[in-house]
N, C-alpha and C positions, 0 to 999 in steps of 0.2 A: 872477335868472332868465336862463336861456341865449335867446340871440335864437332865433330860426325857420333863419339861416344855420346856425347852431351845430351847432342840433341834428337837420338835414339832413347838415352834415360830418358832425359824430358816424356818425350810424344808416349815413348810407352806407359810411364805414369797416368798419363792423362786416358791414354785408353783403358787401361786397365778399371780407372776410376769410372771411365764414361759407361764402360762393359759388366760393370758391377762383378768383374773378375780379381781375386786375391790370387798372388802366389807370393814365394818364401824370397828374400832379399838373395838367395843363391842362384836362386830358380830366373830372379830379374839379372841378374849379372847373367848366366849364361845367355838369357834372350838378349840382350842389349849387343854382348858381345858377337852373337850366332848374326843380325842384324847390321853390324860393322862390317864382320869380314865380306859379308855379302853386296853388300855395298859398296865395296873396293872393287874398282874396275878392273886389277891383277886377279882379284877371285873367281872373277866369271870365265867362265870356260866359253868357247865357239862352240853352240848344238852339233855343227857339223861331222865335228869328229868324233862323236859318237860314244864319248871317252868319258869318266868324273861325273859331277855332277846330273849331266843330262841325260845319263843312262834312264833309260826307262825303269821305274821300281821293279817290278819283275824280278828284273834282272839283277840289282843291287839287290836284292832279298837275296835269290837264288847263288850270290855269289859269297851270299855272307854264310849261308847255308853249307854250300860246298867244302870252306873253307876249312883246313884244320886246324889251323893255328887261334888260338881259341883270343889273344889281342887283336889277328886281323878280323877276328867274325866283329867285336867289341868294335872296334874304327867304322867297319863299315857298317853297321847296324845306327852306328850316331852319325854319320854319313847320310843315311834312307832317310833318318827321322830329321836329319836338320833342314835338309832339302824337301819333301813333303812340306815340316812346317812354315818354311818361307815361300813356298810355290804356291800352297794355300792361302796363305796371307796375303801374298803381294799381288799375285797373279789368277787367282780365282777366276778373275775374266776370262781370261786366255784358256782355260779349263773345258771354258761352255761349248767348244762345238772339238771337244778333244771326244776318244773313245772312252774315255774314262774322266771320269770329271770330279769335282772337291771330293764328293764322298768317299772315292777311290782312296785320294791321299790323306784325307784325316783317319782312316782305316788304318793303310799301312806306315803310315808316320805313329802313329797311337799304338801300332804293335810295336814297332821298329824299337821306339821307347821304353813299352813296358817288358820287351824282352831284354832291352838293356840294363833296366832296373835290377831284373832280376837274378844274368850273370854277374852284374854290377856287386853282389851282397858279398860274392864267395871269393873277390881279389880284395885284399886290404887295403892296393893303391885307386883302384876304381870305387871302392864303395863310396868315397867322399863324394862322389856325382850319381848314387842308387837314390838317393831322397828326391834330386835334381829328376832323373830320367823319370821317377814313378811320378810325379810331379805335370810335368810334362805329358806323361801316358791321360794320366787322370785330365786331363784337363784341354786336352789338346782340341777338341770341337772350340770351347771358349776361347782359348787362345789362337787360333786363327778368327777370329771374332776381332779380336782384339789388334791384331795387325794388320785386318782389313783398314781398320781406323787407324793406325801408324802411315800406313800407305795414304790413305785419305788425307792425315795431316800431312804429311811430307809432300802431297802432290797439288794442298790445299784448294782440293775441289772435291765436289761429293760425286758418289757412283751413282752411274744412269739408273731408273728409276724401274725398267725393266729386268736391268743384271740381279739389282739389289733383292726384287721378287722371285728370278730363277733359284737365286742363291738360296734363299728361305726355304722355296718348293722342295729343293735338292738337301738341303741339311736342317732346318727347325731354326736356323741361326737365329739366335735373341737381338744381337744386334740390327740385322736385317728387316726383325717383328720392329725393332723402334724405329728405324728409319723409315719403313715402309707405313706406321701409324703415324711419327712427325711430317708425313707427308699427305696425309688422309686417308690412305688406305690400310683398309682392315685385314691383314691375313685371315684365314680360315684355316683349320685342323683339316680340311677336305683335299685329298690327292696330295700330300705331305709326303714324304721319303723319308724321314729324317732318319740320320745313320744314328745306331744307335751301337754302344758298345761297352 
């Protein structure tokens, strides 16, 4: 039986090829890894308590902001972006009748990132993950592209035909443009959102 890493590398290869998305062999370890822990049923927090994870971005922005201690701004700042990235990916549906919807978190996951990058250059023990975070910044609309299809393969059934279309309407998603043309329908450039950044 392949582990849970295994078959996270696997699927994500496969997306990333299906997505016509490249990143760096470092950039794939941290997704693979970001992907495992999430995965682990010890990882997931209860919404209820209001606590990790399920904060509202706001407020994990605001907290990383506040913060003086310039490692805990660094934690929680890859804390907003790793949650963003996987909320977008896995849970996108869950999104559509939210006050804030994918655009929101590919937004603040994409900053959350590319301000990590940035602190990331000026610690000697963090730069080794500044290529990683700008990586990620760059690229983060594709790569929840790309976990949409992880998620797809993992739950080995395709998204409803109308989500796939919101989804599109809401972000440009390329993956979304191919799904929604392997299925016969033509997006159009008319009433589009796409986040752009």
């Amino acid at each position: 039986m392949a582990s849970l890493e295994g078959f996270f590398r696997d699927s994500l290869d496969a997306a990333l090829a299906a997505n016509h998305v490249t990143i760096e062999r470092e950039t794939s370890r941290y997704v693979v890894n970001l992907l495992t822990l999430h995965a682990r049923s010890d990882a997931v927090e209860h919404e209820s308590t209001g606590s990790g994870r399920n904060r509202p971005l706001a407020l994990m922005l605001a907290e990383a902001v506040a913060t003086e201690s310039r490692q805990e701004r660094l934690f929680l700042l890859q804390r907003l972006g790793d949650f963003a990235l996987f909320t977008a990916g896995f849970f996108a549906d869950s999104l559509r009748d939210r006050a804030v919807g994918i655009d929101y978190y590919i937004g603040m996951g994409g900053g959350a990132y590319r301000s990590l990058a940035q602190d990331s250059r000026s610690s000697i023990r963090a730069a080794a993950l500044a290529e990683v975070f700008a990586e990620l910044a760059a690229k983060f609309p594709g790569l929840v592209d790309v976990l949409n299809e992880v998620r797809a393969i993992a739950s080995g059934r395709d998204a409803d035909l109308l989500r796939v279309y919101e989804q599109w309407l809401l972000t440009g998603s390329p993956r979304a443009s191919r799904l929604l043309m392997a299925a016969g329908v033509t997006p159009t450039q008319q009433g589009i959102r796409r986040y752009e950044h």
